[in-house]
TORTIBA-292868 format. One record per residue (C-alpha): x, y, z. Coordinates in steps of 0.05 Angstrom, whole numbers, plus 5000, padded with zeros to 4 digits. Example, Ala and Ser with C-alpha at 12.3 -4.5 7.8 and 13.67 -1.06 7.14 Angstrom:
REM residues 2
524649105156
527349795143
***
This chain:
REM residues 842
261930632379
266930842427
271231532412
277631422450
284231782423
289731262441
296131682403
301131362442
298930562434
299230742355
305231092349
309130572401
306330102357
309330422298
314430422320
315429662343
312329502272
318529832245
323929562283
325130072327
327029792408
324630202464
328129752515
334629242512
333628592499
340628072507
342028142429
341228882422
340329502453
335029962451
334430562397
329830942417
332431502470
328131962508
330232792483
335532802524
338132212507
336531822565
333631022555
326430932574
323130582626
316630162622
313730592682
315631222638
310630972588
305730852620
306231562657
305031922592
298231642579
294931362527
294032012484
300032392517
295332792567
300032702619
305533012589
307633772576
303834112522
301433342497
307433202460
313232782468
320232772426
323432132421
331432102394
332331482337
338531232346
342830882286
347730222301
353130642331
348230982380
348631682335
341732052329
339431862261
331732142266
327532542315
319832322321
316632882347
309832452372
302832952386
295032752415
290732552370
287533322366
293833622354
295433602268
302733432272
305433932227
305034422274
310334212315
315434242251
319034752266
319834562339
322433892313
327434132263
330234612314
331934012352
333933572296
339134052281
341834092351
343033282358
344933322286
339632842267
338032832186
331332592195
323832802224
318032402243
312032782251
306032392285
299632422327
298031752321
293531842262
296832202215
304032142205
309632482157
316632342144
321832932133
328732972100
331733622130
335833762076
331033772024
324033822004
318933882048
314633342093
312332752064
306032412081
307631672109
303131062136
307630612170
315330972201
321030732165
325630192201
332430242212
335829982153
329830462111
332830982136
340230822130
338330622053
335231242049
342031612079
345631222033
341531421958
343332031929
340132131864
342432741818
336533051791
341433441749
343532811708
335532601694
334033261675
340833331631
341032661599
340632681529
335832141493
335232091418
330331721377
335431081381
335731141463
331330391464
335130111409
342430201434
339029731496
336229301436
342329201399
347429621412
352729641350
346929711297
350030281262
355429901246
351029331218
351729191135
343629221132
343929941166
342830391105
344531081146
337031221171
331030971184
327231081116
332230851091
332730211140
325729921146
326329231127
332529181178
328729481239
322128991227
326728381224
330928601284
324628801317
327429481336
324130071359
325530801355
321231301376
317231751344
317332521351
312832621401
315632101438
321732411444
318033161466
314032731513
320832551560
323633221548
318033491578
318232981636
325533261637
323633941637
318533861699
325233531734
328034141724
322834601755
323334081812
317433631797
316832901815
310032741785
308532781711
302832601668
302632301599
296532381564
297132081500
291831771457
291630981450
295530641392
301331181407
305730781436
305130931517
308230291539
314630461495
315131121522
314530821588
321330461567
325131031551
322931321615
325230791649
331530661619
332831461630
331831441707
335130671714
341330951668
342031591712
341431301771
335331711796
332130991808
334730321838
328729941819
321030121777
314529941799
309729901736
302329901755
296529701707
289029461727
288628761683
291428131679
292228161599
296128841615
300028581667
302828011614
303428481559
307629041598
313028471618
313628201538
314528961520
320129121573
323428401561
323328631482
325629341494
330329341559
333428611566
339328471576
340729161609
334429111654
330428521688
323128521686
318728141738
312127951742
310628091828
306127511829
311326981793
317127311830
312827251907
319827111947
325227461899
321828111868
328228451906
332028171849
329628521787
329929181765
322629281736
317229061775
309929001730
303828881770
296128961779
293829391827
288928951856
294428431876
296928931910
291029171950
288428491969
288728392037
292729102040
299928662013
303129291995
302429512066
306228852092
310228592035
313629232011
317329922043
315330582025
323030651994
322530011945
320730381888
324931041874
320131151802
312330951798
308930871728
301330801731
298330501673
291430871642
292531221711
284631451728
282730701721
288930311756
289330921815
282631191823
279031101881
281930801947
287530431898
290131081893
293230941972
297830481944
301330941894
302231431954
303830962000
311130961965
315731551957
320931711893
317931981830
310231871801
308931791732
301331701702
298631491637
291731571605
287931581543
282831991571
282932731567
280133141633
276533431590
272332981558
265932971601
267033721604
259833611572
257433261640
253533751692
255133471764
248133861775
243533431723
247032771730
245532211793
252532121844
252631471820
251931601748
257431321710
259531851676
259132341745
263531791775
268931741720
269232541716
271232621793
276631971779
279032411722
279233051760
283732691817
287532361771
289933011742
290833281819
294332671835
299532791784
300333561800
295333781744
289934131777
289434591717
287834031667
293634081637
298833501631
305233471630
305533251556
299433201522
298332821445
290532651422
287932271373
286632881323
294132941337
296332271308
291432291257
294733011225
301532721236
299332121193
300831621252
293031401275
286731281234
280431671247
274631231253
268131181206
261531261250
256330931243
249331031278
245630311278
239930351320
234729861311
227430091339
226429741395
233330021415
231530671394
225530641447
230530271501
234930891499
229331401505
226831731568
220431341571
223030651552
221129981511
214029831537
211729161531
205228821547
205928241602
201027721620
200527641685
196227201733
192027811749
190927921669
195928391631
201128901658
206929381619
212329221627
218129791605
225229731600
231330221586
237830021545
241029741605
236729221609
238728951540
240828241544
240528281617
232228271634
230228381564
232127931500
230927961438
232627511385
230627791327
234628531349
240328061360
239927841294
238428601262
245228701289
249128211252
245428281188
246728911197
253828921206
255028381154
251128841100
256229411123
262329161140
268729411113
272128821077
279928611074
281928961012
285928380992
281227790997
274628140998
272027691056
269328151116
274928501146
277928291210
272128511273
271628501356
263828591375
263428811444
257528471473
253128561537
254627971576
259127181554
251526931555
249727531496
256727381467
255726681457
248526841419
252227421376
257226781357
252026261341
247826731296
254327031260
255926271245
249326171219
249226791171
255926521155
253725901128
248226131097
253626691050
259126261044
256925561055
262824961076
267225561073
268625751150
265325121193
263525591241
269725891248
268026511224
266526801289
268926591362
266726761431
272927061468
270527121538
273726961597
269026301607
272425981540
278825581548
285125891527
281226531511
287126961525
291726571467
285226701428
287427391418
294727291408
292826901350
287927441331
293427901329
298427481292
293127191237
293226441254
286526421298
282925791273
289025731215
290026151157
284626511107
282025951067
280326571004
287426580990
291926150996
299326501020
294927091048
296227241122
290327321151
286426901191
280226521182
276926801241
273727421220
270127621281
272127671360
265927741401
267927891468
264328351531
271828621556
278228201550
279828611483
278129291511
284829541537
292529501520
289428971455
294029131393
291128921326
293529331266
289529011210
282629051253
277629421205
270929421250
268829501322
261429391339
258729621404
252829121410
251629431481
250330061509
257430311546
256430771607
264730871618
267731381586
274731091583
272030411562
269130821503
275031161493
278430531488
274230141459
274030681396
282730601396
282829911380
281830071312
286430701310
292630281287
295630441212
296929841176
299029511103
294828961077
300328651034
300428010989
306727800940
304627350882
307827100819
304527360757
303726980682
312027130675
313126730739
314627530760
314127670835
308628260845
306928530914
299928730916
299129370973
293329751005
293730281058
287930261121
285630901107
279130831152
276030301205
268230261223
265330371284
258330091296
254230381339
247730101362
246430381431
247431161412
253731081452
257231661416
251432101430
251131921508
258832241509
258332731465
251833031458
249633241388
254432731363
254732851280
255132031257
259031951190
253231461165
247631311186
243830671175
236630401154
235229841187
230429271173
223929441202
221729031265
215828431245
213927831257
220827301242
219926741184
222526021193
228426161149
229426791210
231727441183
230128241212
224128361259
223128641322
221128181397
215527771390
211227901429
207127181419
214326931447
216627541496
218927301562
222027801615
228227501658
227227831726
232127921781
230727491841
231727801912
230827451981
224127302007
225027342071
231127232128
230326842194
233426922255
234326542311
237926562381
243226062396
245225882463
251225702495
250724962472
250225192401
255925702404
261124982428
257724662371
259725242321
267825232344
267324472321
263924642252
269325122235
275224642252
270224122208
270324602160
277824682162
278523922159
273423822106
278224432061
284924172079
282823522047
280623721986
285023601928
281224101886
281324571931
288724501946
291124521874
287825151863
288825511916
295825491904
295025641833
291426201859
284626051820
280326391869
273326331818
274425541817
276125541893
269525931903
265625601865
267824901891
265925081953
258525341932
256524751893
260524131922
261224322001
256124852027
248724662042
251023942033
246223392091
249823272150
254223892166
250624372127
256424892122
255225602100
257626312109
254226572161
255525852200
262826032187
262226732207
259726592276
262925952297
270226432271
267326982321
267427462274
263828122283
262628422207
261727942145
266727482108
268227222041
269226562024
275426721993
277727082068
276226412104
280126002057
286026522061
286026432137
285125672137
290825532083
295626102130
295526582075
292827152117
294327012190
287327252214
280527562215
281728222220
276228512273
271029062236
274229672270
281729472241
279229482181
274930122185
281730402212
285730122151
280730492108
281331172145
289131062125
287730972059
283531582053
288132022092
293531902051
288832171993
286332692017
291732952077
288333352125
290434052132
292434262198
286734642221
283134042210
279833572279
282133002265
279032572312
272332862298
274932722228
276031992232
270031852276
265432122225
268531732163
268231052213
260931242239
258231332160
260930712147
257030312201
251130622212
245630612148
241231062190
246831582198
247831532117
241231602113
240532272147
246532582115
244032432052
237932752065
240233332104
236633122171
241233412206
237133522270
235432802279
243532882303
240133162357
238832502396
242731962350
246331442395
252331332341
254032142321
251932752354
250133432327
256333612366
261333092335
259033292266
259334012269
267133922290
267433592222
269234142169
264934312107
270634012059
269733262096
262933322100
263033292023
268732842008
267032352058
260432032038
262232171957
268631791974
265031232015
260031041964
264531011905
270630701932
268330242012
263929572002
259529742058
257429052059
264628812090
263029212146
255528892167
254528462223
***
């Protein structure tokens, strides 16, 4: 691996990227001036050198010119061992003399954009163009007027409907009111809704530009998010709002809210729909990932397209490497979560593994809160669960602790042991809780958990029938058992009264899964309750689902939850628990034996959360349950099924299967012709493929996949596969097939070579975690891209081997002692959770 500093071939590259003209071409002239204002010549280039050593002091200041040939910026370009930030002084001093607005500070590897007249510099990862930087002369936001602005609890209803004071069914106030708002649909926010953007206001105020909501799920976030938007759209502070979120179910539901709250003032795109005209709207809602595929927010958008940033459950949707988009563009951050800082306060770093899930999610939560300016763990408006439960707006939940035996043993240190026959006699076999339904089944604890549930169930208060449930499962396959034996125990308690109906699988396998939930929501799923007739409810009683109804999934009536799985994310627990937060009023009008119309009203005063895995206790340790059950002792099942542990007559353990073995062999120059013609066979054999064509531009990437594995690779004659692929492309690191269809349908323009990519990711983490300016950092960057490589040099930092450095062909003892302590640390933690190392093998 080759450690060459090339400052100059970046930054001119930069620069060309950007628009920026070094020479005259016959359209237009150059805009880029030497420091005194002189044009540059191709032989002047090349006379600096490629990392500026030829030059005085290894720095070089280049004028930007505007359209009328008026200094606009100065770029104040450094080598690669210089941090650019010390030359800021040197640069403004000259900025001032031109009477240029703007600074560029770069050494090819880190970079940082300036606005003299305010603030301080900015971290950037591509230099603005031209018309950037006019549009940036050009906006003039008055943090005065966003700070100033006054909003009241009506401040998304006058967007709503405007003149609804003056309507007849107004009665003066919003007690007073109720039936008008839920016919009209409006929405006014609550109390500490309204403290939550005066304190966003407040931090404005003191100068701030990021701010962190941490608000407890059912409390209304995404409506909040409205008013914030509407407050920095109405002001001015922002031309246009970039919402982020981390699922395609949130993605949908963030665009329904905005169209309901902020049409016809605002318009709301989805970026996927809206590919070619996002430009036109005012509200941009996205997923992170489509942004970070194939690095599109690097290409497709400017740093300046987005004056106001709102990061939905923020650790999850901008933790990790994701978290380079949301610098990657300036104007104001905003982050939301469900998840206190403190909630693993419980975890010690020193007990748990690196990669233990908790461990993991407590250093997202702990950037997430530095990200947003909170190192002190405190937001900057904070309103918990306990919080809406005094204030009479959420519901506590009802715990109960349902553990079965054998998953009593599964969660304990030692395991489930079971005896295994072998072909060299018997052997024990153990397992842990995370093995459940994934290498170790059990029927009969399968069915435990639904009689279970079913004997403990809160029921609708109206009908009496079990109340309305989501059962998080293991896996679809576990999901679709869970169904199939709720059905049955249906059938057998109420029989010809559901038709198996009473529970449905909700996974992302099962067609219109996603409407599945809608109609959860709204009480028609599978038609109406056939216990009474004019009730709305649903017949459905039960969702089983493994985690399409764990986020942003609104369903006020829902009475129990059942964690059927052990859960090793805290914010998936967190909101797994808030699905069932939601107040609601079961309510049923009827005419009594006067023909009278009587309304018939309960209050959900509680919701039950089932607990078979000891989830609660993993999180919070000495975890006092509300209940806890007796469960049928394990034994040997009947015909007519019922409780009981595994049988062990019928055990059977489903092992993961690994490769064998690997051969391989040399190909010579004959082979390497052949392999150019199997990938333009392969391109042919693609192109032609209806199947392939119709969902590719549909953008069904699992069908496209899985096309491809099952109708066209290892097929006789041409025998296509990956690794074929790989080396008749000439390409030096692995592939996906979802890459190679990308290039051959011209939706990425091509294989980008291993070390572009290893220096995309050095970017990415850069922009994280900006180097301070004592910092070497090429020693820096050829560290992060030599522990990516190289397993043996992972291998030796990991084990503190350090003098095995000594002699090591790929890092030195030297080049890693010019790497400081902090890096050494926050490079391989940073590596493993966030870079597939596989991308990057040969």
């Amino acid at each position: 691996m080759k450690n060459e500093a090339h400052a100059r071939i970046k930054i001119n590259q930069l620069l060309t990227e950007a628009g920026w003209r070094f020479f005259d071409n016959e359209e237009v002239k150059a805009n880029i001036l030497l420091e005194n204002q002189v044009k540059i010549t191709q032989q002047e280039i090349d006379a600096w050198g490629n990392d500026y050593e030829k030059t005085k002091n290894g720095s070089l200041d280049f004028l930007l010119v505007d359209s009328d040939n008026k200094p606009i910026c100065v770029l104040e370009a450094k080598k690669e061992s210089l941090h650019p930030l010390v030359a800021k002084e040197q640069a403004r001093k000259y900025a001032k003399t031109v009477g240029a607005r703007y600074v560029i500070l770069s050494n090819g590897i880190v970079h940082y954009f300036w606005d003299t007249t305010k603030g301080n510099p900015k971290p950037i990862y591509k230099f603005p163009s031209p018309e950037e930087i006019g549009a940036i002369k050009n906006w003039n936001p008055d943090r005065n007027s966003l700070a100033n602005e006054e909003v009241k609890v009506d401040y998304i209803v006058k967007v709503q409907m405007p003149d609804f004071a003056g309507k007849p069914e107004w009665k003066g106030s919003i007690e007073a009111s109720k039936d008008f708002i839920w016919t009209n649909g409006l929405r006014f926010l609550r109390r500490y809704q309204l403290k939550a953007i005066q304190a966003l206001q407040g931090a404005v105020a003191e100068g701030k530009d990021r701010f962190l909501f941490e608000m407890a799920t059912g409390t209304g976030k995404t409506l909040t998010s409205a008013a914030v938007i509407r407050l920095f759209l109405r002001t001015q502070n922002a031309r246009r709002v970039l919402f982020l979120v981390d699922r395609l179910e949130l993605e949908d539901q963030a665009w329904k809210a905005f169209i309901e709250y902020l049409k016809p003032d605002y318009t709301t795109f989805i970026y996927k729909e809206h590919k070619s005209d996002w430009r036109k709207c005012d509200i941009l809602v996205t997923t992170i990932q489509s942004l970070m595929h194939n690095d599109k927010y690097r290409y497709d958008f400017s740093p300046t397209d987005f004056d106001l940033l709102i990061s939905d459950e923020a650790h999850r949707s901008i933790s990790g490497n994701a978290r380079a988009v949301f610098e990657y563009f300036h104007g104001y951050k905003l982050g939301l979560t469900a998840t206190p800082r403190d909630y693993l306060k419980g975890v010690d770093p020193e007990k748990v593994k690196e990669n233990d899930p908790r461990e993991i999610e407590r250093r997202m939560l702990r950037d997430t809160y530095s990200t947003f300016g909170c190192e002190g763990g405190d937001p900057t408006y904070r309103y918990s669960l306990l919080d809406g439960v005094k204030d009479g707006f959420l519901i506590n939940p009802r715990v109960l602790d349902a553990r079965t035996e054998i998953t009593t043993q599964l969660l304990s240190d030692e395991g489930y042991a079971v005896v295994v026959p072998t072909e060299e006699g018997e052997e024990t076999e153990t397992f842990v809780s995370r093995d459940f339904e994934k290498k170790f089944f059990s029927e009969k604890t399968n069915g435990i958990f639904c009689q279970t549930f079913l004997e403990n169930a809160l029921r609708d208060p109206i009908t009496n029938e079990i109340g309305k449930t989501i059962i998080f499962a293991v896996s679809q396959n576990h999901a679709r058992k869970l169904t199939e034996i709720l059905n049955e125990f249906a059938e057998q308690l109420y029989p010809g009264k559901y038709n198996s109906d009473f529970a449905v699988q909700v996974t992302s396998q099962v067609g219109d899964a996603q409407q599945m939930t809608i109609n959860f929501t709204n009480n028609n799923l599978n038609g109406k309750t056939t216990w009474l007739e004019g009730y709305k409810s649903c017949k459905t009683r039960i969702c089983v689902t493994v985690g399409m109804m764990t986020t942003g999934y609104d369903c006020p009536d829902l009475l129990n939850i059942c964690m059927m799985r052990p859960i090793f994310s805290p914010s998936d627990f967190v909101q797994i628990k808030g699905r069932g937060t939601r107040k609601n009023t079961f309510e049923f009008t009827y005419k009594n034996e006067l023909n009278e119309e009587e309304t018939q009203r309960h209050e959900k005063e509680i919701f039950k959360l089932f607990d078979f895995f000891a989830n609660c206790e993993y999180f919070e340790e000495k975890f006092d349950y509300d209940e806890k059950l007796k469960l049928p002792k394990p034994k040997k099942g009947s015909e007519e099924g019922g409780g009981g542990g595994v049988d062990l007559d019928k055990y059977t353990s489903y092992r993961l299967d690994s490769l064998a073995s690997m051969v391989e062999e040399p190909i010579g120059p004959e082979g390497m012709r052949i392999d150019r013609e199997l990938f333009r066979k392969f391109e042919d054999r693609l192109m032609m493929d209806d199947i392939i064509k119709k969902n590719v531009e549909l953008g069904n990437w699992e069908h496209v996949v899985s096309h491809i594995q099952q109708e066209i690779f290892d097929k006789p004659h041409e025998y296509f596969n990956l690794e074929k692929i790989r080396k008749a492309a000439k390409i030096d690191r692995k592939v996906s097939i979802r890459e190679v269809v990308e290039k051959i349908f011209g939706i990425i323009p091509k294989f980008k070579s291993k070390d572009e990519l290893l220096l995309e990711e050095f970017d990415k983490f850069i922009s994280i975690y900006p180097p301070e300016e004592d910092v070497n950092l090429r020693a820096l960057k050829y560290f992060f891209k030599a522990y990516i490589v190289d397993q043996d040099i992972r291998k030796i930092i990991e084990n503190k081997d350090f003098h095995a450095l000594q002699t090591h062909p790929t890092l030195t003892i030297s080049q890693f002692k010019a790497v400081s302590n902090k890096y050494r640390e926050v490079i391989p933690v940073y590596i493993k959770d966030y870079i597939n190392l596989e991308r990057f093998a040969a």
